[in-house]
C-alpha positions in Angstrom: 33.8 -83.7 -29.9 33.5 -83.9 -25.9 36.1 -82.9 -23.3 39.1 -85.2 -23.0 39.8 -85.2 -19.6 43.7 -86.1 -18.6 44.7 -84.0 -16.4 43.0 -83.3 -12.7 43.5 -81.5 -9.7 41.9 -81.2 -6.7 42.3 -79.0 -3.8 42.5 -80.7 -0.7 43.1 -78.7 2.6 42.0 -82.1 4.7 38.1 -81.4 5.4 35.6 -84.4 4.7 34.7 -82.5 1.1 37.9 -82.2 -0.6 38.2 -86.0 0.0 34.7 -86.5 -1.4 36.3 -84.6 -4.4 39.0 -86.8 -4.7 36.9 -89.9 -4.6 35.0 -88.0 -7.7 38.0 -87.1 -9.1 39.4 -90.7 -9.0 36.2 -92.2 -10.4 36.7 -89.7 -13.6 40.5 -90.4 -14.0 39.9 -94.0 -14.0 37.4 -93.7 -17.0 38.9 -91.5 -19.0 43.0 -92.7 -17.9 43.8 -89.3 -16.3 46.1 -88.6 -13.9 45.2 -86.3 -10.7 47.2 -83.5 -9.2 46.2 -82.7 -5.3 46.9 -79.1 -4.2 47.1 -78.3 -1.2 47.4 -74.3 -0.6 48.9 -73.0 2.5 47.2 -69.5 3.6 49.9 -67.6 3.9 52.3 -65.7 2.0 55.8 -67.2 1.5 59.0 -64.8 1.7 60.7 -64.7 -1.5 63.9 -65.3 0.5 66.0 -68.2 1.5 64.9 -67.8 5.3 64.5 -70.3 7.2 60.6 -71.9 7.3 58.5 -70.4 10.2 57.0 -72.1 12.7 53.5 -71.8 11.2 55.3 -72.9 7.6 56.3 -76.0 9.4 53.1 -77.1 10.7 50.8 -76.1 7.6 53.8 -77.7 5.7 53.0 -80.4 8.0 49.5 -80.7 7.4 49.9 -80.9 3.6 52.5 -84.2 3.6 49.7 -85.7 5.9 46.9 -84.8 3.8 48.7 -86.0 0.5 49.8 -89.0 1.9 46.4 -90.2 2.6 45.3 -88.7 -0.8 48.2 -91.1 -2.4 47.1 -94.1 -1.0 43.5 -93.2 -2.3 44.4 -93.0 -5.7 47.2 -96.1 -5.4 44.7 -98.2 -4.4 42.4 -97.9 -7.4 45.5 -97.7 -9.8 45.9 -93.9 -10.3 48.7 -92.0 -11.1 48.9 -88.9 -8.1 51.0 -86.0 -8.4 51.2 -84.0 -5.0 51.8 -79.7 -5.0 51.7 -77.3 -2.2 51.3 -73.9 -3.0 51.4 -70.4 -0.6 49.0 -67.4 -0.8 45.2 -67.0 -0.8 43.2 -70.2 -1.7 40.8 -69.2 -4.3 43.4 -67.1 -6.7 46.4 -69.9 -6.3 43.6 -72.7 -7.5 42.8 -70.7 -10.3 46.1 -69.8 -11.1 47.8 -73.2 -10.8 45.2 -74.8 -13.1 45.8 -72.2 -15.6 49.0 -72.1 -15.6 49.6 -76.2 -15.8 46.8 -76.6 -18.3 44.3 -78.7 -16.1 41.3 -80.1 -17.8 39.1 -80.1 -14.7 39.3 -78.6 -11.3 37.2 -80.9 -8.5 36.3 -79.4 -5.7 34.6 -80.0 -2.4 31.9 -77.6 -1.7 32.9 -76.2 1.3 36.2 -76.6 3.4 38.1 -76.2 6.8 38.0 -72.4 5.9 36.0 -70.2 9.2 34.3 -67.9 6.4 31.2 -70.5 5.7 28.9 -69.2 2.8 25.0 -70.7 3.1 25.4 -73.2 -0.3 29.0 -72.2 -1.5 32.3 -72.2 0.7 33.8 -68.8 -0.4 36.8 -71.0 -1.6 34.7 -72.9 -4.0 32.4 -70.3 -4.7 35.8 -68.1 -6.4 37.2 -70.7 -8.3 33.8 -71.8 -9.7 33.2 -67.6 -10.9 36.8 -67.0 -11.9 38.6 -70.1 -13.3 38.5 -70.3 -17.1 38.9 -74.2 -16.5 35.7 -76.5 -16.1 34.8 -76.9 -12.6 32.9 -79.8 -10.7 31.6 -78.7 -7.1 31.5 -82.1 -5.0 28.8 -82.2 -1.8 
């Protein structure tokens, strides 16, 4: 018995790789009928309060609705159902969390991302999620 994959997600933060992810990712739910989940994860830490957004919330709030709205139209165009999420804190724990807690079936990844930190074969990003997620993980180039 193989691995029934229905349930996807992708981290996008907007780089060139997490899109070549997505395309992946798209190819895979449209053989096997699963949907995809794109997550984007903001870098910063979100006050448990009812404050009003910051400045730097606003733009990397921003950024996400641009980067899912792109990813959308992707996955619409090759008949795929798209779920968007955007998540607060540090990249590499929050992906492994999320596709824990949510019961993903595969995490797809681009290899390396807008992050400044740039490991020689492995963005540090990637390189986390593929040594701590519990989930199987495909690392896109």
């Amino acid at each position: 018995m193989g691995l029934q994959i229905k349930k996807i997600l992708v981290p996008l933060d907007g780089s060139s790789n997490s899109f070549r992810g997505l395309d992946i990712a798209i190819h895979m739910a449209k053989e096997s009928h699963a949907t995809i989940t794109g997550l984007y994860v903001a870098g910063i830490v979100k006050p448990q309060t009812n404050e009003p957004k910051s400045p730097l919330e606003k733009i990397l709030l921003g950024h996400a609705q641009k980067i899912m709205k792109k990813a959308k139209l992707m996955t619409a165009k090759k008949g795929i159902s798209f779920f968007d999420r955007v998540s607060f804190g540090d990249n590499g724990k929050r992906i492994v969390e999320v596709a824990d807690r949510q019961n993903f079936d595969l995490i797809v990844i681009g290899s390396r991302g807008m992050g400044a930190a740039k490991e020689i074969f492995l963005g540090s990003t990637s390189n986390y999620v593929l040594h701590k997620s519990k989930k199987p993980v495909l690392i896109v180039k």
